[in-house]
Each structure stands twice: as structure tokens, then as C-alpha cells.
C-alpha atoms as an extended CHARMM CRD file, in Angstrom:
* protein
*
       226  EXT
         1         1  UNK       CA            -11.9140000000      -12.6000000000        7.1540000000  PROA      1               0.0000000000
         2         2  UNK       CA            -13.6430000000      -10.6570000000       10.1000000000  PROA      2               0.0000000000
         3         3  UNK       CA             -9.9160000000      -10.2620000000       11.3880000000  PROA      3               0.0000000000
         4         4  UNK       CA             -8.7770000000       -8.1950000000        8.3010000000  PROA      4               0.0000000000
         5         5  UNK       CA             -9.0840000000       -4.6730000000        7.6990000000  PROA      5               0.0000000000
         6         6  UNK       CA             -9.1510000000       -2.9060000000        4.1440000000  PROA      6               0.0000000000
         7         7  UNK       CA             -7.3850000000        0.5020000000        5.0190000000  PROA      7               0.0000000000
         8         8  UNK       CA             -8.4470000000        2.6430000000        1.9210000000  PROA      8               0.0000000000
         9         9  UNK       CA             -6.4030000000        5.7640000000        1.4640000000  PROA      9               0.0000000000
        10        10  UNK       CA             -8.6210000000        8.2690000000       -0.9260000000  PROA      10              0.0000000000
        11        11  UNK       CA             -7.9670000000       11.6620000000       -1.9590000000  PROA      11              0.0000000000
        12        12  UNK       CA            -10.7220000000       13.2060000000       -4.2860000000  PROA      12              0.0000000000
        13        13  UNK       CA            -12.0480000000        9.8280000000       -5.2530000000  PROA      13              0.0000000000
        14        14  UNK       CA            -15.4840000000       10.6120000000       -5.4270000000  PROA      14              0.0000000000
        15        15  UNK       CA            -16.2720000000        8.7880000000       -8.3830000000  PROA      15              0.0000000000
        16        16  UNK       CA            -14.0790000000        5.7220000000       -7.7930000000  PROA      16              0.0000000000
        17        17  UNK       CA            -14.4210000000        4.7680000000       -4.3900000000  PROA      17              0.0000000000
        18        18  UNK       CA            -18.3620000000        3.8980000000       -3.9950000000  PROA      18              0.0000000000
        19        19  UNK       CA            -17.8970000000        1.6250000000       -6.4990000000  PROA      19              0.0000000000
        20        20  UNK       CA            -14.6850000000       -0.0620000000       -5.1370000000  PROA      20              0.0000000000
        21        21  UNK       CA            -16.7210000000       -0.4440000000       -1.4640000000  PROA      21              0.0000000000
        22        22  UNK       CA            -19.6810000000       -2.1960000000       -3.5280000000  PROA      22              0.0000000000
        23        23  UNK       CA            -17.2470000000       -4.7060000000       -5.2400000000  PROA      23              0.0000000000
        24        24  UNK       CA            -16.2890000000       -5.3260000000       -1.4040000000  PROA      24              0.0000000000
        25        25  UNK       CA            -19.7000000000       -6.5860000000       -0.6360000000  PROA      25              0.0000000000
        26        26  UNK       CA            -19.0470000000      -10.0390000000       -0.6140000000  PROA      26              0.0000000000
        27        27  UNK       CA            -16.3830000000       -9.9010000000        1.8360000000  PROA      27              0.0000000000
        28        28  UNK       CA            -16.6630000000      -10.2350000000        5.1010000000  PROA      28              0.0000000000
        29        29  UNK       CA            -14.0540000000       -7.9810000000        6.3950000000  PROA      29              0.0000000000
        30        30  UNK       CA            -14.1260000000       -4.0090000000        8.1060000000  PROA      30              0.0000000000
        31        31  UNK       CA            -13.4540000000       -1.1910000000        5.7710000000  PROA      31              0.0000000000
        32        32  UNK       CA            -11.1340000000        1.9380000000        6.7220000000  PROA      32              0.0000000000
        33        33  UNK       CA            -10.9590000000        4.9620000000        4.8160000000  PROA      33              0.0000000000
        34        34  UNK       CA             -8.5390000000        7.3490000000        5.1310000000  PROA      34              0.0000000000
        35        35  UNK       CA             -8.7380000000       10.5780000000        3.8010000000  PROA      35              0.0000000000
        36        36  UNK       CA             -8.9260000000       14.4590000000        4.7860000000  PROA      36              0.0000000000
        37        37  UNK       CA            -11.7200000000       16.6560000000        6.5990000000  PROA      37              0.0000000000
        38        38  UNK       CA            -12.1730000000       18.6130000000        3.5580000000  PROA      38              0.0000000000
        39        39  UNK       CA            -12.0700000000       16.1750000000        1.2210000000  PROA      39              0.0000000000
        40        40  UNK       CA            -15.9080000000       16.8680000000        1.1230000000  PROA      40              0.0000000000
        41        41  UNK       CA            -16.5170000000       15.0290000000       -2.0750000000  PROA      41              0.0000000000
        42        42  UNK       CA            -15.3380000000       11.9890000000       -1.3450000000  PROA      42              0.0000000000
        43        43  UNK       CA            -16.7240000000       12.3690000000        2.2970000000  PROA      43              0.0000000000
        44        44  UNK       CA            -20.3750000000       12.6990000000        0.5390000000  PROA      44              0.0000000000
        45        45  UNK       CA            -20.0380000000        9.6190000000       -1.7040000000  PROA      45              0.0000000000
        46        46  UNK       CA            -19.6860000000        7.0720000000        0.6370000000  PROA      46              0.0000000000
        47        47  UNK       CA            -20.9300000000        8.3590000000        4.4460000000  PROA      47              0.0000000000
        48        48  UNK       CA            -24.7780000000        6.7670000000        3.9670000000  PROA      48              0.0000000000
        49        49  UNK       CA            -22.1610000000        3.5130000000        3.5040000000  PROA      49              0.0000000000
        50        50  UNK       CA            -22.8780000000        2.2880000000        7.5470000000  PROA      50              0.0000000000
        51        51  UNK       CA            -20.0200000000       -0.7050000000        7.2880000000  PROA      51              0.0000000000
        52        52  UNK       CA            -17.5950000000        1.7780000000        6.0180000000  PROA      52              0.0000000000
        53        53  UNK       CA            -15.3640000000        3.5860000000        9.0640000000  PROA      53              0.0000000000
        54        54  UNK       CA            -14.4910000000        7.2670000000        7.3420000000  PROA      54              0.0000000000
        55        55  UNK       CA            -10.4440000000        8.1310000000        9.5960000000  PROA      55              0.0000000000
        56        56  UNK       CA             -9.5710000000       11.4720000000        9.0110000000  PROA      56              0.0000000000
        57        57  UNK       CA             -5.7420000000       11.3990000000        8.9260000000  PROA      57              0.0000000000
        58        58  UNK       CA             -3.4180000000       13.8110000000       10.8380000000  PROA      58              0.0000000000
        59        59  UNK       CA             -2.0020000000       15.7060000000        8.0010000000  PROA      59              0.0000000000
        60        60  UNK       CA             -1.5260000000       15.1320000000        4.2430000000  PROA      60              0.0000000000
        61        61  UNK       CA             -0.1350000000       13.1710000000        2.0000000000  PROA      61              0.0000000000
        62        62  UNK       CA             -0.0170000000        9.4920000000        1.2630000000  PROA      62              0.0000000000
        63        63  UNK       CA              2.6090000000        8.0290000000        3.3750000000  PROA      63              0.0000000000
        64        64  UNK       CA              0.4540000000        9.8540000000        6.2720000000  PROA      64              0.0000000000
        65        65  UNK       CA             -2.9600000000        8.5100000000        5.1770000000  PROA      65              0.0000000000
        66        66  UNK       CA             -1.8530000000        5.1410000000        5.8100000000  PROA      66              0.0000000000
        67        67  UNK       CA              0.5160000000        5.4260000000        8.3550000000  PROA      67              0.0000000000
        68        68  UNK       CA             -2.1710000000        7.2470000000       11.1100000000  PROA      68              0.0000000000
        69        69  UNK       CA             -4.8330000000        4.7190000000        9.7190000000  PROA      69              0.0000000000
        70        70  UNK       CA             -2.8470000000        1.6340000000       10.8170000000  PROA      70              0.0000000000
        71        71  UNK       CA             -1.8590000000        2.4610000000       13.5590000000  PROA      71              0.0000000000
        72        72  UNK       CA             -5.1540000000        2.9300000000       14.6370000000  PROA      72              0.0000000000
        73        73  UNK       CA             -6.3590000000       -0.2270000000       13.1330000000  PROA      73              0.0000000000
        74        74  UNK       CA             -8.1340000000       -3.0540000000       15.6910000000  PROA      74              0.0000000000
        75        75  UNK       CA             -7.8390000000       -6.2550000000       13.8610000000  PROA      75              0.0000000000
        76        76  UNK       CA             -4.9140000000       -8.1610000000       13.6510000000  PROA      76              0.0000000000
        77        77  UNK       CA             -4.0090000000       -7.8110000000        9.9250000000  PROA      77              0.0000000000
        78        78  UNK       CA             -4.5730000000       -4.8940000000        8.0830000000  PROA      78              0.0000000000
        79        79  UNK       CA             -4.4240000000       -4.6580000000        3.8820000000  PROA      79              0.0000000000
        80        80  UNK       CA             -3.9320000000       -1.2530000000        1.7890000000  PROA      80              0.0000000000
        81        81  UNK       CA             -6.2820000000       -1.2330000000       -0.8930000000  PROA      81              0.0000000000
        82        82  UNK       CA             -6.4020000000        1.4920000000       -3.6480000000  PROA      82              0.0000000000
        83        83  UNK       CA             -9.2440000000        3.6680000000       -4.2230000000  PROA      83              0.0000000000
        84        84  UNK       CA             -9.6180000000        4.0920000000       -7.4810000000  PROA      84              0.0000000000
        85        85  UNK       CA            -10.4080000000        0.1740000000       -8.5520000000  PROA      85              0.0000000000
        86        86  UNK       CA             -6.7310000000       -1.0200000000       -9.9160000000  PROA      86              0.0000000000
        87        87  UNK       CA             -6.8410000000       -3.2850000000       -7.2700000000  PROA      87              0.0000000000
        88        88  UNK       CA             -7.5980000000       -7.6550000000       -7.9260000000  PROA      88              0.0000000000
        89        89  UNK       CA             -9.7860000000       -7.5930000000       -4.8820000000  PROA      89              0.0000000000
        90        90  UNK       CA             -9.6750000000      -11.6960000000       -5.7660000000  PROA      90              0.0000000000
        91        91  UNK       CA             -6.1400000000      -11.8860000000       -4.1500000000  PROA      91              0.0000000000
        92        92  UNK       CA             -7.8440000000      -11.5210000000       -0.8070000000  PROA      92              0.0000000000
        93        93  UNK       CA             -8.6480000000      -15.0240000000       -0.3090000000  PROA      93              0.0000000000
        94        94  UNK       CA             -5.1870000000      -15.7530000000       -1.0370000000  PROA      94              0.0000000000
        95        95  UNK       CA             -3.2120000000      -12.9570000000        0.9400000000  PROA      95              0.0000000000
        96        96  UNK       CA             -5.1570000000      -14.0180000000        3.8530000000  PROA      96              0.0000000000
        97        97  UNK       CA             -4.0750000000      -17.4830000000        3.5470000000  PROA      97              0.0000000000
        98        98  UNK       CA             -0.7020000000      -17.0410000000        3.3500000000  PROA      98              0.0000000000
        99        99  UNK       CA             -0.9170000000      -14.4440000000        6.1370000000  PROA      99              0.0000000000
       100       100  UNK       CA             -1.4370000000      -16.6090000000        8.5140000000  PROA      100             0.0000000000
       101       101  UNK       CA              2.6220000000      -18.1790000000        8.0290000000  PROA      101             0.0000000000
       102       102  UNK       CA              4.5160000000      -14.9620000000        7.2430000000  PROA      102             0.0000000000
       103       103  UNK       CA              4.3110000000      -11.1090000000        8.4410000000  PROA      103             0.0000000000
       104       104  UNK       CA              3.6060000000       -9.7310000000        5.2450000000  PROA      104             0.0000000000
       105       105  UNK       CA              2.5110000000      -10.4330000000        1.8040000000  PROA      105             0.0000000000
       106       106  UNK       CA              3.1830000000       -8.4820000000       -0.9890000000  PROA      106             0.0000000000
       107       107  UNK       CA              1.6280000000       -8.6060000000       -4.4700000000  PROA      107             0.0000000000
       108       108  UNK       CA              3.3520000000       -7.9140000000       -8.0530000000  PROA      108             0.0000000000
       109       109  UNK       CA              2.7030000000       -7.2320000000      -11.4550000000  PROA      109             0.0000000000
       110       110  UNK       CA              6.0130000000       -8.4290000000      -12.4800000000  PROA      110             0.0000000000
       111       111  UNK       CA              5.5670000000      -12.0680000000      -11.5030000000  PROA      111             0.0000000000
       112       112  UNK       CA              4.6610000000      -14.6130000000      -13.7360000000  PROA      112             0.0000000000
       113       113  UNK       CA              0.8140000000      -14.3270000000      -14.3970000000  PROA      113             0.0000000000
       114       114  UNK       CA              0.7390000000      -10.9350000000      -12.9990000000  PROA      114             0.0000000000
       115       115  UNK       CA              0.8620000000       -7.9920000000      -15.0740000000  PROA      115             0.0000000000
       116       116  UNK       CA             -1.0560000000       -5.0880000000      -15.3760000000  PROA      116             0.0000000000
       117       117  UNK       CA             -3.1420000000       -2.5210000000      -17.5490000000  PROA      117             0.0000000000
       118       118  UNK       CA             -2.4840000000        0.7170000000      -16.2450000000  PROA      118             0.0000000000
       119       119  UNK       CA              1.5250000000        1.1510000000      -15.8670000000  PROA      119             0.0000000000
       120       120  UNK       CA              3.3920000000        3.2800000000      -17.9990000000  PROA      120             0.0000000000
       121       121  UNK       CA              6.5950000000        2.8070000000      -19.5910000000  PROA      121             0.0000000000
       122       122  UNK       CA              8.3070000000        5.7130000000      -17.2230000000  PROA      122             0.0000000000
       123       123  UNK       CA              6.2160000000        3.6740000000      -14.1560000000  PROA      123             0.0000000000
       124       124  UNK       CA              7.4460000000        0.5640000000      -15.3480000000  PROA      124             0.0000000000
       125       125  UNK       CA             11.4510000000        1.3820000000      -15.6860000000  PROA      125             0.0000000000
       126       126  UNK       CA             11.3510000000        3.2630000000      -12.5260000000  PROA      126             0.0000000000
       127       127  UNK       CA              9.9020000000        0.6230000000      -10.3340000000  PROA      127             0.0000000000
       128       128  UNK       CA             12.1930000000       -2.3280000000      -12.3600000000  PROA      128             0.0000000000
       129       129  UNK       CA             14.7430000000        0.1830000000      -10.7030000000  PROA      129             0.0000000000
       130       130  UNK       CA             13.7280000000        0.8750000000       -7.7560000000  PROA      130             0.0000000000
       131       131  UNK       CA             12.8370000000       -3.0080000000       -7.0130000000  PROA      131             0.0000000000
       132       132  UNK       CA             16.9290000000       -3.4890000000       -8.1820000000  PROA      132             0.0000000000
       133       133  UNK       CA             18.0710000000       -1.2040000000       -6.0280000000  PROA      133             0.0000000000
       134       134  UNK       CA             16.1950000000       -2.6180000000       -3.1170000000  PROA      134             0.0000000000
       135       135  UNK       CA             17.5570000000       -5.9960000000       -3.9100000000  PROA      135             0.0000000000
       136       136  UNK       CA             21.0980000000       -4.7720000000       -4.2790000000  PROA      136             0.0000000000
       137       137  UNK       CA             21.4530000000       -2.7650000000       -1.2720000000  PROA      137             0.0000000000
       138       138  UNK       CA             19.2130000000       -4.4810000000        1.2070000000  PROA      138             0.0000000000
       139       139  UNK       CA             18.8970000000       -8.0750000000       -0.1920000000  PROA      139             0.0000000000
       140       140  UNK       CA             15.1160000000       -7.5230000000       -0.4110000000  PROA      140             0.0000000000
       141       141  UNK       CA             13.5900000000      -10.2930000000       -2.4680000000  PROA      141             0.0000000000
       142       142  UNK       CA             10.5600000000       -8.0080000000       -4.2080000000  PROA      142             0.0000000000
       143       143  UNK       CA             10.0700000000       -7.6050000000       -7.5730000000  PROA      143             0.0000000000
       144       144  UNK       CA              7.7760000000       -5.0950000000       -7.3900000000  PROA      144             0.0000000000
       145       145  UNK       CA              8.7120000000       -2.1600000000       -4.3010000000  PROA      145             0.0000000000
       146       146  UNK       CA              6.5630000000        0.3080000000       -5.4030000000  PROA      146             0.0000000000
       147       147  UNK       CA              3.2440000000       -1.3290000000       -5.5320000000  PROA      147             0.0000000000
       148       148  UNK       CA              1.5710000000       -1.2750000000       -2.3030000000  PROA      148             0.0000000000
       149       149  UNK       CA             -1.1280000000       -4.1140000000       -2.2790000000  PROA      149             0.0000000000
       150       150  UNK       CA              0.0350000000       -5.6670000000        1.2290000000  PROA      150             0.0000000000
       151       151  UNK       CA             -1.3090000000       -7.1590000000        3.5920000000  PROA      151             0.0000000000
       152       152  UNK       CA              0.4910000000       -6.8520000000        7.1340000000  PROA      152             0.0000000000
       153       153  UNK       CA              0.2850000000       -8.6550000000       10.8890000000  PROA      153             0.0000000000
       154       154  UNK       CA             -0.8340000000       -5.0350000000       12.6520000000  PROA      154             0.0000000000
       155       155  UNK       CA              1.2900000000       -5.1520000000       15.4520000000  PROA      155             0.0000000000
       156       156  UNK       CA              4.1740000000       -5.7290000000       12.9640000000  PROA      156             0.0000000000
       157       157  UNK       CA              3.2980000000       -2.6170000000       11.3270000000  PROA      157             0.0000000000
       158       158  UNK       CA              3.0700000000       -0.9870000000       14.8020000000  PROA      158             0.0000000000
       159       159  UNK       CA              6.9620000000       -2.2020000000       15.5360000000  PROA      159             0.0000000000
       160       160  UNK       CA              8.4420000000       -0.1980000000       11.9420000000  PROA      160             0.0000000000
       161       161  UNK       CA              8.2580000000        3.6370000000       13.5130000000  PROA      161             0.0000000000
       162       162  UNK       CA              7.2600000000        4.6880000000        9.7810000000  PROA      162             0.0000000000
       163       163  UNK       CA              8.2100000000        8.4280000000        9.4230000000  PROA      163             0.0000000000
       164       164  UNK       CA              7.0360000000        8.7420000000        5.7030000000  PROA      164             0.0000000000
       165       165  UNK       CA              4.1490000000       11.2890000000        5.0490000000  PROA      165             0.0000000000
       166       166  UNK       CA              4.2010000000       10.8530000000        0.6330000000  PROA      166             0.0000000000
       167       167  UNK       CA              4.8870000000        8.2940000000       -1.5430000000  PROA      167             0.0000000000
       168       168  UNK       CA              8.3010000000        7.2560000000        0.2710000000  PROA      168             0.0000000000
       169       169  UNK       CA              6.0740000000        5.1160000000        1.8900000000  PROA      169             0.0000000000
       170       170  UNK       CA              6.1050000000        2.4360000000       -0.4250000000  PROA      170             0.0000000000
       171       171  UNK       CA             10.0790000000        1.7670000000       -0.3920000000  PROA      171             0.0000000000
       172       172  UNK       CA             10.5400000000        3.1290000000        3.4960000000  PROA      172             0.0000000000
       173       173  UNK       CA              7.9190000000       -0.1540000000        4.3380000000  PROA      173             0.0000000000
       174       174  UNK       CA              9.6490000000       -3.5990000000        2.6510000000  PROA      174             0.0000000000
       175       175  UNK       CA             12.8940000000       -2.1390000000        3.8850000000  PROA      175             0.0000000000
       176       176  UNK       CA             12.3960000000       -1.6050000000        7.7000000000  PROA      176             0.0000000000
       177       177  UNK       CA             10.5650000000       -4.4010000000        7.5210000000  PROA      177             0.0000000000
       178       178  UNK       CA             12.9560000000       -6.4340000000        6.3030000000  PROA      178             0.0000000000
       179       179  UNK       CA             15.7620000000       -5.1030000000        8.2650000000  PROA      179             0.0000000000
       180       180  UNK       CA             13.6840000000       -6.3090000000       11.2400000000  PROA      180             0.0000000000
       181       181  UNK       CA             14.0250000000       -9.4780000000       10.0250000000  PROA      181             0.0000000000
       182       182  UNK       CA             10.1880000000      -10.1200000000        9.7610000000  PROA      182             0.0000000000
       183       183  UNK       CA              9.0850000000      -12.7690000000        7.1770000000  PROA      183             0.0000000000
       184       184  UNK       CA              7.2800000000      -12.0610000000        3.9900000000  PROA      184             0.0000000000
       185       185  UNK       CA              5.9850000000      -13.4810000000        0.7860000000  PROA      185             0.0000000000
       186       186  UNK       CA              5.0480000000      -12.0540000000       -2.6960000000  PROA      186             0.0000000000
       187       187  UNK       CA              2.9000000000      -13.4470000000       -5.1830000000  PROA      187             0.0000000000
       188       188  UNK       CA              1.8670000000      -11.9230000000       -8.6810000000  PROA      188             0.0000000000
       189       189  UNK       CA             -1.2750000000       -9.8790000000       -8.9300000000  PROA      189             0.0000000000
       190       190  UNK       CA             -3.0740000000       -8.4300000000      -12.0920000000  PROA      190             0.0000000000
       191       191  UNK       CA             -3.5640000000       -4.2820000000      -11.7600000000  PROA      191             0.0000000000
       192       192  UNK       CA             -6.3500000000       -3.0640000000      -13.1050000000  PROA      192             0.0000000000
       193       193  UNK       CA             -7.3150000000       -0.1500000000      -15.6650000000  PROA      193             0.0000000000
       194       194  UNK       CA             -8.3510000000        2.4010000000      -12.6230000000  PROA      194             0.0000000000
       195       195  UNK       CA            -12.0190000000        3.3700000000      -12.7910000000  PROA      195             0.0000000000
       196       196  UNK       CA            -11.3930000000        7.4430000000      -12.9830000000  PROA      196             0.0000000000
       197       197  UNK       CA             -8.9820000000       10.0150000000      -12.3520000000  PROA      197             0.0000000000
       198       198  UNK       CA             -5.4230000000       10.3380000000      -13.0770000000  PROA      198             0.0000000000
       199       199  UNK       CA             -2.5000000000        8.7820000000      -11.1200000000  PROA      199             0.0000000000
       200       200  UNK       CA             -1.1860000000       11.0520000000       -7.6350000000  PROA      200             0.0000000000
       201       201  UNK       CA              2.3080000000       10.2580000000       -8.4570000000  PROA      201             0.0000000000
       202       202  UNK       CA              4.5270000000       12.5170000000       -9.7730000000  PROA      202             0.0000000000
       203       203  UNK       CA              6.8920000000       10.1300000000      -11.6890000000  PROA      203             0.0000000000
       204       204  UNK       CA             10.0200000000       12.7210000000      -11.7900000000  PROA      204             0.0000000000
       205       205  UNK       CA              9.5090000000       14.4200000000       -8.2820000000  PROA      205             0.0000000000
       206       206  UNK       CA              8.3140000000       11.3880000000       -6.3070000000  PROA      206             0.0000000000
       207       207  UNK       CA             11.1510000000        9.2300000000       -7.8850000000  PROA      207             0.0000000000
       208       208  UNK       CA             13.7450000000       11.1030000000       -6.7710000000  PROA      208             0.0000000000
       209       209  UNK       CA             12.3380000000       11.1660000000       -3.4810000000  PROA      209             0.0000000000
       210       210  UNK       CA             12.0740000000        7.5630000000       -3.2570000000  PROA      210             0.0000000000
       211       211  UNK       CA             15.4330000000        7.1580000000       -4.6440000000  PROA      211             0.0000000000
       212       212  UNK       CA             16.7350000000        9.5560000000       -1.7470000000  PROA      212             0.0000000000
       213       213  UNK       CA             14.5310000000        7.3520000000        0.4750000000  PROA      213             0.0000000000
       214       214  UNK       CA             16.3660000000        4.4000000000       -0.1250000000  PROA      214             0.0000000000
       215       215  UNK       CA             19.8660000000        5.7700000000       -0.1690000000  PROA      215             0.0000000000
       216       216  UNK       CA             18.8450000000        7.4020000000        3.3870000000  PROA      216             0.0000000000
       217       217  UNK       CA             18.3390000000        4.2090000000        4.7030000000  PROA      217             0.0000000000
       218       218  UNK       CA             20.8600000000        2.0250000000        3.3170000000  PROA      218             0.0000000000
       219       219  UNK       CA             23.4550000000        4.6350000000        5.0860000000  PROA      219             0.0000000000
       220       220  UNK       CA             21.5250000000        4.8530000000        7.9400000000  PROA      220             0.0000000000
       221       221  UNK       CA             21.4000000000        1.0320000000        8.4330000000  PROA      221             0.0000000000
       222       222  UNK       CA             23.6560000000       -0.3860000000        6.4950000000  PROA      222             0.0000000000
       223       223  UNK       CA             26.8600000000        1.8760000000        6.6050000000  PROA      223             0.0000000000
       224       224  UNK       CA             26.7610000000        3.8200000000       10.0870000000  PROA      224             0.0000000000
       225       225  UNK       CA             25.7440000000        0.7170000000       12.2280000000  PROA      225             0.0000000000
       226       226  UNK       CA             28.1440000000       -1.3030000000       10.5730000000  PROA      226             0.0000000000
């Protein structure tokens, strides 16, 4: 998998992260992470890590993390993978696979062997939302929008124009992409307890800025080009 890089977007992970880069060991794949200049911490936990390339992203927030990091990404397919160890690292072998027939491939907890032991009841009606209203207004077929263990062709990526610095990211991403009429494939994935720290979502505020995310879009593509 030496055409595959892991782009790892941290922020104050210092206790996570080293240990999520030593379950990577066994892979043969490049490492990206993405994170801040003065996210010293962090910074200090993992630089003696040679394998591991440290991006400092343009500005803040998540959507900008990744976005900056992928773009400058070498190899042809790219995955985001979480810092803080909720991750099935496992699913690799199979992501890559199936990469190699579609343009994405998405994972979900809400498949049938997936599931997951860190989502909240607030986490898990929002996304069951969210995913709905994906499907409803863009004929998306994801059952799981907000959960952002993908793997991506990088030139694909390239081709989106993503504009999303936060967590809009995670709906702005399955819906361009499917609006370019690239092919994808999801398969069910197990999330993990994460190994410290609390979640960087804010369910209320970041909802509603998803929600206004999607509702953007859908006029933007769906009712002023029509």
C-alpha cells in the first residue's frame, strides 16, 4: 500500500496520536499529519517519528486540516484517519481493495456488522439525519455522512474545489462528489472507544452548520442550475 497516504488531522492529541502511528507499524503506507505550528504538544510527541511527515495547515479548523493536506498529498489515494484511535485501522486492506474499482470508499457504523462504541445518542440521531437528508435531496446512497473514514483517488479530491474550513467538511465531501458523478462504495466499519480526550464537535453549533451546509448546496446545485 506504498501508493496510499494516511492524512492524520490532530489538534492537541498528544496523548493519542503516538500510539495511533505505532498501531500503523505494520503497514506499509506514508503517514501525513496535519495539524498547527503551535500545536507544540502534539508537535513534541511524534517529531523523533522519521516515517511520519508533520504538514502544518494554512489556517484552522478541521475542514482546513484536511483540505490543505490533500491537496498536497503525492500518492495516488489518500485516506483520513482519526487521531485519537476510534479508527478500525483493519479496514485498510479492504478500502484499498475496493479502491482500485471506484473513486471513493466510505466506511459506516450503521451497516450491518458495523457499529460503534463511542457515539452518543445526540451523535447518533443527528447523523441518522443528516445521512436522510443527504439521501433525500441529493440521492446520495450513505448511511453514514458524517463519519469521515474515506479513502479517495487524489486527483479526484483535487477536482471537488472544497471550500470548507470546520466540520462542514464531512457533508460538503460525499455531496460534490457525488454531484460529479464520481463512483463510490461504503462498507460497515466498527468505531472505536477513542484512546483520550473529548470529541471536537460541537453537536448543537456544528449541526446547524452542517445542516446549513447541505441546504446551501442543494440550492446551489440542485435549484438554481436547474
Amino acid at each position: 500500500m506504498n501508493d496510499l497516504t494516511l492524512i492524520i488531522p490532530a489538534k492537541n492529541e498528544s496523548e493519542s496520536l503516538p500510539a495511533v502511528i505505532d498501531s500503523l507499524e505494520k503497514y506499509n503506507l506514508n503517514i501525513t499529519v496535519s495539524l498547527k505550528k503551535n500545536d507544540i504538544e502534539t508537535i513534541e510527541a511524534i517529531k523523533k517519528n522519521k516515517k511520519i511527515n508533520i504538514f502544518y495547515q494554512s489556517g484552522i479548523g478541521y475542514g482546513n486540516s484536511l483540505n490543505d493536506a490533500i491537496k498536497a498529498c503525492k500518492t495516488k489515494y489518500f485516506c483520513i484517519f482519526n487521531a485519537d484511535g476510534s479508527f478500525e485501522s483493519n479496514d485498510l486492506y479492504k478500502m484499498h481493495k475496493l479502491i482500485q474499482t471506484n473513486d471513493f470508499v466510505y466506511t459506516s457504523r450503521y451497516e450491518n456488522e458495523g457499529g460503534s462504541e463511542d457515539d452518543t445518542i445526540i451523535t447518533l440521531i443527528g447523523n441518522k439525519i443528516f445521512s436522510a437528508l443527504g439521501n433525500l435531496l441529493f440521492s446520495l446512497n450513505i448511511s453514514d455522512i458524517l463519519y469521515t473514514y474515506i479513502m479517495g483517488r487524489t486527483e479526484c479530491f483535487k477536482k471537488l474545489n472544497m471550500a470548507s474550513a470546520d466540520f462542514r467538511f464531512c457533508v460538503e465531501l460525499p455531496i460534490k462528489m457525488h454531484l460529479s458523478n464520481m463512483s463510490y462504495i461504503s462498507i460497515p466499519s466498527m468505531e472505536k472507544e477513542r484512546i483520550a480526550g473529548k470529541k471536537k464537535v460541537n453537536a448543537l453549533k456544528d449541526g446547524f452548520l452542517i445542516l446549513v451546509e447541505i441546504l446551501k448546496l442543494f440550492f446551489q446545485y440542485k435549484v438554481f442550475r436547474n
